[in-house]
N, C-alpha and C positions, 0 to 999 in steps of 0.2 A: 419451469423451474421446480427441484426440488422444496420437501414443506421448508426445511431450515434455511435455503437459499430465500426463500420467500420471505420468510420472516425476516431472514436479516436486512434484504432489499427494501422491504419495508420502514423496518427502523431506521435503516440508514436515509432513506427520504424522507422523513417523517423528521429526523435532527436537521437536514439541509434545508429542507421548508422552515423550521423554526428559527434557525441560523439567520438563512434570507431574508424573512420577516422582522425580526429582531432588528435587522440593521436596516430598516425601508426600502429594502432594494427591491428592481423589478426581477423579471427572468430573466431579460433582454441584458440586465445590469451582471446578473450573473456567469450569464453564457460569457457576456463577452472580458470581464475580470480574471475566467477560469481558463478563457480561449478554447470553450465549445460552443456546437451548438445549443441552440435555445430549445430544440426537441428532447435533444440529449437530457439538459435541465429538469423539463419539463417528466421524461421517461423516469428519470434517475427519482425527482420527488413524488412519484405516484407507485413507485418501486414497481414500476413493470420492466423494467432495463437491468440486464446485469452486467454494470460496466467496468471497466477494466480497472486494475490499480493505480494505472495512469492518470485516467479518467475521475477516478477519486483525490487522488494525491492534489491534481488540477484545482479541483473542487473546496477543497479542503483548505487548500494554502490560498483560494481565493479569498473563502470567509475568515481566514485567521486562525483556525481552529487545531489543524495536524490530524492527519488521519485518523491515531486512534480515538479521536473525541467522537468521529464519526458511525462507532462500532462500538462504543462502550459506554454503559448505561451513566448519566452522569452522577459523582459522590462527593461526598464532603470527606470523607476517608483519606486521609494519608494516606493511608494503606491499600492498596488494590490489589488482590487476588484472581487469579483467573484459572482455577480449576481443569483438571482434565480435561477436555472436550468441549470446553466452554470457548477458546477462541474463534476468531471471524474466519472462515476460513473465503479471502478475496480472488484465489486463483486458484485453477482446474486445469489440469493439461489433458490432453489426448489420450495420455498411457496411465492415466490413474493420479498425476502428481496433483500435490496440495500447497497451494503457500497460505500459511493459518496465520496472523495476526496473533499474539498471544499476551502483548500488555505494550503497554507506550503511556510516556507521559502528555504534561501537556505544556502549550508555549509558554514562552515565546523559543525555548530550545527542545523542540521535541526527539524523541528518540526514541523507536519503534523496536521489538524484539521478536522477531517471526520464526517460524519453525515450518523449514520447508522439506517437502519430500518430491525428488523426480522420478518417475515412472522412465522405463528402457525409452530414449527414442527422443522425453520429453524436453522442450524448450521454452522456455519465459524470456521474453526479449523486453527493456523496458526503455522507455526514454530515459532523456538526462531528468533527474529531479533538478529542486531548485538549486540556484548557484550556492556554495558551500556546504553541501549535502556530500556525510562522508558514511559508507560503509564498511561490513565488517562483517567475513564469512567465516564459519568453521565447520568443516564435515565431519558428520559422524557417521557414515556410512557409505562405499561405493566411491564411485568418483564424481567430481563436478567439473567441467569445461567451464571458465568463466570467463568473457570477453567482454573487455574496457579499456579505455584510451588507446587503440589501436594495438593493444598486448591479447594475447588467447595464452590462458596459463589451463593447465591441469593438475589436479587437487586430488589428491586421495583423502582418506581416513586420515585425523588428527591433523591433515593442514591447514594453516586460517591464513587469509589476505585481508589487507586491508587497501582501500580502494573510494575513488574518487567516485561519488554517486551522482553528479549531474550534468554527466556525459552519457550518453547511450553504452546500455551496457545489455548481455543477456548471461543466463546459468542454462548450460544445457547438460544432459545426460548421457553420451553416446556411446555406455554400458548395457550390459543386458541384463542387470540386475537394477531395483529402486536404489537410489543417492537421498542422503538426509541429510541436513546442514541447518545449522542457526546463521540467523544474520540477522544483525543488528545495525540501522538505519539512523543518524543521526543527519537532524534536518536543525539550522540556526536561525533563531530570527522567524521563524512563522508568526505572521502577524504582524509585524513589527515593522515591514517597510510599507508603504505606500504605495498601492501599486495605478498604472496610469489606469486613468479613467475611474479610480476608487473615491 
């Protein structure tokens, strides 16, 4: 792993250990809450794993928390700023893409704002998030192929969709030039239901 993957990996197991502790749970309590496994867990809090946004998102809505609590230093600030270069960057494609995390609140209605880039070629496929999870795409460069609820739409410059997020959905590239897009992720209720075996 790169140093800045490193570090974030780090951080980011270092809040999920704290999380898990906080609320007396084992690993065993957590794997199976987030419905991974227990090595996974275990990878993810020692931050030798770089695992997927899936895999996070899992994690995340297991402890109550919403992704970006997972990535972002905790404040008492209203206000949160996140500077140039400062975002988590959770995903890496083949051809160069980025999907950077760039600010998100926090529950029980979280709502993520990400700033993605596809490289020629490249594809991010993700599961359904949690039930009532709605997003919200807008390109600002190239094209996006985006497929959700059994629709494949294509997207140039300046189109936004809006779209059901917890259904399987992917963004792919199949231009030869990089595609840019904001999307923004609106999750209801993190933390707030009970989940079995919690």
């Amino acid at each position: 792993m790169a140093e800045g993957t490193t570090e974030l990996a780090t951080a980011i197991g270092t809040r999920i250990r704290q999380e898990r502790q906080a609320r007396r749970w084992t690993l065993d309590r957590l794997a199976e809450s987030a419905g991974v496994s227990r090595r996974m867990v275990i990878n993810v809090e020692q931050g030798t794993a770089n695992p997927s946004v899936g895999t996070l998102l899992r994690l995340s809505d297991a402890l109550g928390i919403g992704l970006p609590a997972l990535v972002e230093p905790p404040s008492t600030n209203s206000v949160k700023v996140t500077r140039r270069g400062e975002g988590a960057t959770l995903w890496t494609g083949d051809a160069g893409g980025r999907g950077v995390l760039v600010a998100g609140t926090e529950p029980p209605h979280v709502v993520e704002l990400w700033d993605w880039t596809l490289g020629p070629g490249d594809v991010h496929r993700s599961e359904g998030h949690a039930v009532g999870t709605r997003e919200l795409l807008h390109v600002h460069k190239g094209a996006v192929t985006l497929e959700a609820a059994d629709q494949v739409l294509r997207l140039g410059v300046g189109d936004a969709v809006a779209f059901a997020g917890d259904v399987a959905h992917a963004y792919t590239n199949a231009g030869k030039t990089a595609a840019r897009f904001s999307l923004a992720v609106f999750e209801p209720g993190v933390g707030t239901t009970p989940r079995e075996g919690a």
